[in-house]
C-alpha positions as CSV (number, residue, x, y, z in Angstrom):
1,X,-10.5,18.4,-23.6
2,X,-12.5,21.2,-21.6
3,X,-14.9,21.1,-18.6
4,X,-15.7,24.7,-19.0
5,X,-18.8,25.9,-20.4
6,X,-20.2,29.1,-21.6
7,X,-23.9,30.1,-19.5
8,X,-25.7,32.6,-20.5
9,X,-22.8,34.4,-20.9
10,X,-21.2,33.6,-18.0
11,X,-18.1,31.8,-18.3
12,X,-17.7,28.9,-16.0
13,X,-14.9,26.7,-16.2
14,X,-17.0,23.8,-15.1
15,X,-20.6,22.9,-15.1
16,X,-21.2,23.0,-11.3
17,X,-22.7,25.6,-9.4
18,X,-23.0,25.5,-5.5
19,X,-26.6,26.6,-5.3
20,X,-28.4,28.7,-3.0
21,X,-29.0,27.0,0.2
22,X,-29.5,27.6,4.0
23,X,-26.0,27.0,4.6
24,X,-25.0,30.6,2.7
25,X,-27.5,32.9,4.1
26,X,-25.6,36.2,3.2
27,X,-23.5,36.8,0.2
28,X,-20.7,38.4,1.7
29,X,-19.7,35.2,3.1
30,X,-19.2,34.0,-0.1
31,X,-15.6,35.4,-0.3
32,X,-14.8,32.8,2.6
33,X,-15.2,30.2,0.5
34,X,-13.4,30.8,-2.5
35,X,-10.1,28.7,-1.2
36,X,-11.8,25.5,-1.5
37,X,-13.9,26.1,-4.3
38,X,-11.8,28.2,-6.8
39,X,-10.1,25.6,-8.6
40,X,-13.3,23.2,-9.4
41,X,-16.8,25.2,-9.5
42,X,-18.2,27.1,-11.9
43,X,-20.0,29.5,-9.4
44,X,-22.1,30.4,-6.5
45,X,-25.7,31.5,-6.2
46,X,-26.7,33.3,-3.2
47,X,-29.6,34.2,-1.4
48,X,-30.9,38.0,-1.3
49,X,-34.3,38.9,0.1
50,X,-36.4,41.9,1.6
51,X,-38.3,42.4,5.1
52,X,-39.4,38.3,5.6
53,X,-39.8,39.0,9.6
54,X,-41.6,35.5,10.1
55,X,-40.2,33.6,12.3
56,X,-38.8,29.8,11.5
57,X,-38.2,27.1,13.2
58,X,-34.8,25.0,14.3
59,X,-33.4,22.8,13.2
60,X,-34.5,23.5,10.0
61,X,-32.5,20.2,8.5
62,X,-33.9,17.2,8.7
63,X,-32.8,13.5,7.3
64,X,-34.2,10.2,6.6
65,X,-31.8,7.5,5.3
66,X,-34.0,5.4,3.9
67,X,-34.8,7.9,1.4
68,X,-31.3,9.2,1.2
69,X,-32.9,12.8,1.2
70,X,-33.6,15.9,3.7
71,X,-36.5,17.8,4.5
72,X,-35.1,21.8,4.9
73,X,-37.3,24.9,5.8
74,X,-35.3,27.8,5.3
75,X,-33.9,29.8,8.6
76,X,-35.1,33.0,9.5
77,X,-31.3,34.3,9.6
78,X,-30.9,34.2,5.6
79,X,-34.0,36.5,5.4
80,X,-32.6,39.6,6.5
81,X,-32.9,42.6,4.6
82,X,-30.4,43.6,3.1
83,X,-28.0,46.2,4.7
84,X,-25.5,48.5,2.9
85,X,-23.1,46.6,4.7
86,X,-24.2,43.5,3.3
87,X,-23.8,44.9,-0.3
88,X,-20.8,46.0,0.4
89,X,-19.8,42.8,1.6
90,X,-21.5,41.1,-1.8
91,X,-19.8,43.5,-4.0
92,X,-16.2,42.8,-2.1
93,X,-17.5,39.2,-2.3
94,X,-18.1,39.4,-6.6
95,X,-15.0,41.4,-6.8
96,X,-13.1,37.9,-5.4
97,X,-14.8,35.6,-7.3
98,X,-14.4,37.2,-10.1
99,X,-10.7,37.7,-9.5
100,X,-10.3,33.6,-9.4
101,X,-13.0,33.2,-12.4
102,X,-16.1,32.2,-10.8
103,X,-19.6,33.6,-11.3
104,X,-21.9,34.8,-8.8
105,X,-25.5,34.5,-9.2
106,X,-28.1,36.3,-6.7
107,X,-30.9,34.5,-5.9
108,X,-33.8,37.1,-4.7
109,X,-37.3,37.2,-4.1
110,X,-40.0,40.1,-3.5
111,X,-43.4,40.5,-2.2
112,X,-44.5,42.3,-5.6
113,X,-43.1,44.2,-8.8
114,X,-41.0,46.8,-6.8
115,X,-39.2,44.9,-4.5
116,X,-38.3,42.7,-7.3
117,X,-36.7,45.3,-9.1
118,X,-35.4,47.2,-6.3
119,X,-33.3,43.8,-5.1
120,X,-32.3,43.5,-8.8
121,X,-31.0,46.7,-8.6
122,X,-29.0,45.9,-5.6
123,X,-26.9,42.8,-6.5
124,X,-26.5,44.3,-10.3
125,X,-25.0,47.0,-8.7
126,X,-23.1,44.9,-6.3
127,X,-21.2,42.9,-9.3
128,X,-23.6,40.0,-9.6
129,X,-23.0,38.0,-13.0
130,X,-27.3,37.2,-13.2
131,X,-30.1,36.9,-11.1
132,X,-32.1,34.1,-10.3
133,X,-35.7,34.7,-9.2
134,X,-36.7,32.6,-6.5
135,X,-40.4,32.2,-7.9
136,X,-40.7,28.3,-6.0
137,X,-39.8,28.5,-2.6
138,X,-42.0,24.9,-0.8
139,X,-41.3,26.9,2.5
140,X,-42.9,30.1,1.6
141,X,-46.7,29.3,1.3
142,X,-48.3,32.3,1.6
143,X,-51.1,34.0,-0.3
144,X,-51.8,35.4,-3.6
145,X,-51.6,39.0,-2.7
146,X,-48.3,38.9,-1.1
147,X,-46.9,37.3,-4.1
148,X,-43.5,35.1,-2.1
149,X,-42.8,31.4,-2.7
150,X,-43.9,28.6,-4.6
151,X,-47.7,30.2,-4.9
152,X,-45.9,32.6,-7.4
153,X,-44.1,29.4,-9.4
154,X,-47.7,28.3,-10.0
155,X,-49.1,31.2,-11.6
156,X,-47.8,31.5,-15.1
157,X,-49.0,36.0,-15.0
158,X,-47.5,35.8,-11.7
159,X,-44.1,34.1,-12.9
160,X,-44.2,36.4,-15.9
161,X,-45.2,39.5,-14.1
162,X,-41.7,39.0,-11.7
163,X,-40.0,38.0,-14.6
164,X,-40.3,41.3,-16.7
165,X,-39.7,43.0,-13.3
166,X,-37.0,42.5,-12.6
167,X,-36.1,42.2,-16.3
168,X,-36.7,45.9,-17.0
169,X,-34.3,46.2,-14.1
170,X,-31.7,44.2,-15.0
171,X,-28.4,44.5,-17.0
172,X,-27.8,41.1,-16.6
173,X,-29.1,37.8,-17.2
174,X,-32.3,36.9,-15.6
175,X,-32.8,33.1,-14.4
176,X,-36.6,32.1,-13.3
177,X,-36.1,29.0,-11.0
178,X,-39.3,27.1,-11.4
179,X,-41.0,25.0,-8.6
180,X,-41.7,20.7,-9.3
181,X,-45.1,21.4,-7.5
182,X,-46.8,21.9,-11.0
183,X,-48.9,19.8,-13.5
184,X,-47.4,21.7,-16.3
185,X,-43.7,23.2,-15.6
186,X,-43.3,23.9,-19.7
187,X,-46.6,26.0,-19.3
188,X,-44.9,28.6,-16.3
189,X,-41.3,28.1,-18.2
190,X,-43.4,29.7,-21.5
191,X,-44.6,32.4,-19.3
192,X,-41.2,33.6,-18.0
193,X,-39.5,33.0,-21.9
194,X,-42.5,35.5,-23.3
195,X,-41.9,37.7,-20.5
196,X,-37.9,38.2,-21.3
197,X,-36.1,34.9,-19.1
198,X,-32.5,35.0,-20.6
199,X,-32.7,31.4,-18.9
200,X,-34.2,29.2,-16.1
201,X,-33.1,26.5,-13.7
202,X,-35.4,23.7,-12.7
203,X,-36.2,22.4,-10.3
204,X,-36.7,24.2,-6.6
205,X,-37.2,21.5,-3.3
206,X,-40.4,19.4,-3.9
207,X,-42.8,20.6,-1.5
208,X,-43.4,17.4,1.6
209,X,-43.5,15.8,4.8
210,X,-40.4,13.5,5.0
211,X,-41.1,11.4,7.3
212,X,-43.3,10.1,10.6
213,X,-42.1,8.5,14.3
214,X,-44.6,6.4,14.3
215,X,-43.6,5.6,17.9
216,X,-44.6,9.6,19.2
217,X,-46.9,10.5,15.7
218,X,-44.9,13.4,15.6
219,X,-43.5,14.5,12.0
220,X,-39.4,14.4,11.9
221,X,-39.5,17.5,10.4
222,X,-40.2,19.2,13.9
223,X,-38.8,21.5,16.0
224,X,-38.4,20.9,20.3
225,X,-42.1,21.6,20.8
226,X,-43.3,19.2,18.2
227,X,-44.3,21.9,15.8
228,X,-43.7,20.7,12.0
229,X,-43.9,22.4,9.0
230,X,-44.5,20.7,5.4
231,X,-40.8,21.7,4.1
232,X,-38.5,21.3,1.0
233,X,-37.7,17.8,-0.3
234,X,-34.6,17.9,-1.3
235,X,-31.5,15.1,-2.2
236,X,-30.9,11.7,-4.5
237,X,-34.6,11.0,-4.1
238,X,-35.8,13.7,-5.8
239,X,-33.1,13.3,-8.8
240,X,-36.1,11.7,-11.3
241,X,-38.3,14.2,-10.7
242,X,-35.7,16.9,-11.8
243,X,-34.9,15.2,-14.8
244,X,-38.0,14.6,-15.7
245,X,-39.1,18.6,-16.1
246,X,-35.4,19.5,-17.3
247,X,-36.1,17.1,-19.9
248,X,-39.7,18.8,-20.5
249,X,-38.0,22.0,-20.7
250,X,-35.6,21.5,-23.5
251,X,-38.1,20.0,-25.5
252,X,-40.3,22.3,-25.6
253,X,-38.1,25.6,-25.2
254,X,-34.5,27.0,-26.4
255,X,-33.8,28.6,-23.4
256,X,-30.9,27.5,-21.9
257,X,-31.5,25.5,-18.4
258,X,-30.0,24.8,-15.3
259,X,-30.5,21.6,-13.6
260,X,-30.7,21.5,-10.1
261,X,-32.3,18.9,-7.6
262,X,-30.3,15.7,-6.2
263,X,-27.3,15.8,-8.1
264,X,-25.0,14.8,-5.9
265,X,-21.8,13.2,-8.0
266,X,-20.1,13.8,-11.5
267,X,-22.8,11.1,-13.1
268,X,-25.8,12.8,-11.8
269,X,-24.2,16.0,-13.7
270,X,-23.9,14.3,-16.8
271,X,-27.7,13.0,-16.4
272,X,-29.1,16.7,-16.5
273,X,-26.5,17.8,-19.3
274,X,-27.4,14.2,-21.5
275,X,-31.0,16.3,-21.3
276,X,-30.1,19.4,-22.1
277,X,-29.1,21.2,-19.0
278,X,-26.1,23.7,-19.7
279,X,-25.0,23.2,-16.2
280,X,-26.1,22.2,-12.8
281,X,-26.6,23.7,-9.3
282,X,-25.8,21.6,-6.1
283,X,-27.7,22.1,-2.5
284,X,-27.9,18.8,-0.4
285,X,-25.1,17.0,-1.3
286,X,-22.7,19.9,-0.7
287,X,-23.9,20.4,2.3
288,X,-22.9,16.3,3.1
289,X,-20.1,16.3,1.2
290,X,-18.1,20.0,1.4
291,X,-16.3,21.7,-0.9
292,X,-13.8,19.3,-1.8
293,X,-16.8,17.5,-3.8
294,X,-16.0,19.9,-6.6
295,X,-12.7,18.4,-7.2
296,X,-14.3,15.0,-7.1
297,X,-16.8,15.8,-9.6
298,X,-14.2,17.3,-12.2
299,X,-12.5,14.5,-11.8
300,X,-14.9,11.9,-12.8
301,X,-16.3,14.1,-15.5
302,X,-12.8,14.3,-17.2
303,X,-12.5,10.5,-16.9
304,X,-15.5,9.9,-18.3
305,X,-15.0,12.7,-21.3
306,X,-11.7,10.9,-22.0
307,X,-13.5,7.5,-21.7
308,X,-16.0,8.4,-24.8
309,X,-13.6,11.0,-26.3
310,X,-15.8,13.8,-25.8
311,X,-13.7,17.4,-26.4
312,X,-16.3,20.0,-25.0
313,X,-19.8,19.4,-22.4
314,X,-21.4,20.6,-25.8
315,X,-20.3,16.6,-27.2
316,X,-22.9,15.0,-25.0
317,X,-25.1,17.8,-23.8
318,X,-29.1,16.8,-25.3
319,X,-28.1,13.9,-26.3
320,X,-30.8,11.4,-24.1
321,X,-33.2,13.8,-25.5
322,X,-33.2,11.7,-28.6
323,X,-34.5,8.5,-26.7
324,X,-37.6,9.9,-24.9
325,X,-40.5,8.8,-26.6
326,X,-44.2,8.0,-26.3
327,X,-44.3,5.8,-28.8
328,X,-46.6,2.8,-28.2
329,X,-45.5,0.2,-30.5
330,X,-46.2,-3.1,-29.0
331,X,-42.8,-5.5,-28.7
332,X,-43.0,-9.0,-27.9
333,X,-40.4,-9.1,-25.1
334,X,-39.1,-12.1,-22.5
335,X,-36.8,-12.1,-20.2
336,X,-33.7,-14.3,-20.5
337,X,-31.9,-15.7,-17.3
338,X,-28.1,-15.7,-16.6
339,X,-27.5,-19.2,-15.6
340,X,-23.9,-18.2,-14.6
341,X,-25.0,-14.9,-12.4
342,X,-28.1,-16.7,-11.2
343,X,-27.8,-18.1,-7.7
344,X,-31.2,-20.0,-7.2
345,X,-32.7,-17.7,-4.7
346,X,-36.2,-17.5,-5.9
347,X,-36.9,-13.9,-5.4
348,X,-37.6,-13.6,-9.1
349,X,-40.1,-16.8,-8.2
350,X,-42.3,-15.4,-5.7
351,X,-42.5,-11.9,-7.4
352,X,-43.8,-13.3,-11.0
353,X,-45.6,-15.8,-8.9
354,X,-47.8,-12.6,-7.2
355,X,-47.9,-10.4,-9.4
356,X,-50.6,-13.6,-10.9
357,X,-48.1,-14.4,-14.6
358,X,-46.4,-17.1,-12.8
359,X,-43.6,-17.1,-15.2
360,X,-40.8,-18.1,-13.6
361,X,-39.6,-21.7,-11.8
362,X,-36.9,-23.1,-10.3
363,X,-35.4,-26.2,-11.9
364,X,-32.2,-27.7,-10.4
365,X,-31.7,-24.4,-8.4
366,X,-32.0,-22.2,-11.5
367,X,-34.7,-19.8,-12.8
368,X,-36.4,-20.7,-15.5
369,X,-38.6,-18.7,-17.6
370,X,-42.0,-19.8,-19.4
371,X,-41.9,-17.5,-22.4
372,X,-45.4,-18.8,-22.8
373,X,-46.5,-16.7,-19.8
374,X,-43.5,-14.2,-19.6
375,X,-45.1,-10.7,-20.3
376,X,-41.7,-9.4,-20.5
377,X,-42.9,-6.7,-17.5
378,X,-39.3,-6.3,-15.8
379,X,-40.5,-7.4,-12.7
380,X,-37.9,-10.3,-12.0
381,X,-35.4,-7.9,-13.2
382,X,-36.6,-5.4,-10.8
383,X,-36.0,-7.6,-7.6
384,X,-33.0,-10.1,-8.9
385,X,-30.1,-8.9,-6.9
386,X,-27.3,-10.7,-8.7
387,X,-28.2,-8.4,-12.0
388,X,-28.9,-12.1,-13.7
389,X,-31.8,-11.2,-15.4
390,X,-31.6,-9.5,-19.3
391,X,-34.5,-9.1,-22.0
392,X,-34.9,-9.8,-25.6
């Protein structure tokens, strides 16, 4: 059995990427890392960018519990441009990874056609493995003309006019990361594909306000004067909404994809890869969890290879695919009660109750469905916490 998988070329012996993230500003600090992460990832994408001289704000992190998520806007410190120190210390930093078998993928973004080729020159030269283009950044919301941040993701001739940028420029595999703040992501993803993407990863932050305190009206995502931004969503909560275009992608193209966005355990891999995702990239939850997550993550995945007797990712990868449908068929459907799980709470009661089908009863401290009026909707399933609640 093998974790390892081949991506674009790159060989990664697993499917886990740290991804590009305001806690690795500057490539050359990537060869500080490779201790804890030589043995379990796959590689590291890193930022690379030109002359951003906008100030940001700090913190840049904020969190919400409830949602199990964090707002981010990126810090002006990983916007530097890049010096030929820094190159050197990304090309001493590629030489390492390499060394222990780990990928390095630069992450860049330009104002326009030449700096996106010029900064793909760069980290080619420096010993990058592929480049992603950063066409999707939420924090970035500038105009048209200056061509930076999610505004670009939008555009499908702007997407595809970076894309063959930086593809005439580059020896190595080029990676369009696409934004969530889209009608149509397959539209853009087209775009890129017809303008040479070797690959893409989906998705970037969804663009947000996380939360409000209510108490002083000012957003959390604020710095010490009260100034807030509308920043990057990012974590668990935003999970469906990656999955969701990953899945669009790989049914529409044959590009290979990378999934990124709230996977934050070894199941959450598997979810992207059961849609088609050749591997995944991880921002928040490394950030919570360290380095030492990568260990983690291998180990669940080989337990659960071993569980179904899967060889290679390649045994399960695409295989939800299958089951996405828009079929409409109409199924006559009721829900069936547990009488052993079921604890007489009456949640299940006052939710069918309200929502005016009035389905469900308690008799003798048991639900009780009326198939007459069940409409076989899920709600009861939805709110029974004892997991008592099953459909046929």
């Amino acid at each position: 059995m093998s974790l390892a998988v081949n991506c674009l070329g790159m060989e990664l012996k697993t499917p886990f990427l740290i991804a590009s993230g305001p806690f690795k500003g500057k490539g050359s600090r990537i060869i500080d890392m490779l201790p804890g992460i030589k043995d379990h990832w796959g590689g590291v994408v890193t930022k690379t960018y030109l002359r951003d001289s906008r100030l940001f704000m700090r913190p840049y992190l904020w969190v919400t519990k409830e949602l199990r998520g964090v707002g981010m806007q990126n810090a002006g410190s990983n916007l530097t441009e890049p010096t030929k120190e820094e190159m050197r210390g990304l090309a001493e930093s590629c030489r390492a990874a390499h060394d222990v078998g780990l990928a390095i993928i630069a992450s860049i973004m330009g104002r326009n056609p030449g700096e996106w080729g010029e900064l793909a020159d760069m980290v080619q030269e420096a010993g990058c493995d592929a480049i992603e283009l950063n066409l999707s950044c939420p924090a970035k919301a500038t105009t048209i003309e200056e061509g930076l941040g999610y505004i670009i993701g939008q555009n499908p001739e702007l997407a595809a006019e970076a894309t063959q940028a930086v593809k005439g420029a580059s020896a190595v595999p080029v990676i369009p990361k696409l934004t969530p703040n889209v009608s149509d992501m397959v539209a853009i993803a087209r775009a890129c594909q017809e303008a040479g993407a070797d690959g893409l990863a989906a998705i970037n932050t969804v663009q947000g306000i996380i939360g409000i305190d209510v108490e002083t009206t000012i957003p959390f995502s604020s710095d010490l004067k009260g100034r807030a931004y509308v920043s990057g969503l990012s974590g668990p909560m935003v999970r469906p909404i990656g999955l969701k275009f990953v899945s669009d992608i790989c049914t529409h193209l044959e590009l290979p994809v990378i999934g990124i966005g709230g996977v934050e355990d070894w199941k959450s891999a598997v979810e992207y890869i059961m849609l088609g995702a050749t591997a995944v990239q991880v921002c928040t939850a490394f950030m919570w969890k360290g380095q030492g997550m990568g260990r983690r993550m291998a180990r669940g995945l080989s337990d659960f290879m071993a569980r179904h007797d899967y060889q290679s990712i390649e045994d399960f990868r695409g295989k939800s695919l299958a089951h996405l449908t828009t079929d409409s068929e109409k199924m006559e459907v009721t829900a069936v009660i547990d009488e052993e799980k079921c604890n007489g709470c009456g949640v299940c009661v006052t939710a069918c109750g309200e929502s005016q089908y009035d389905a469900v009863h308690l008799v003798d401290k048991l639900a009780v469905i009326d198939k007459a009026k069940c409409q076989g909707c899920g709600l009861c399933f939805v709110v029974c916490k004892q997991e008592a609640v099953s459909f046929k």
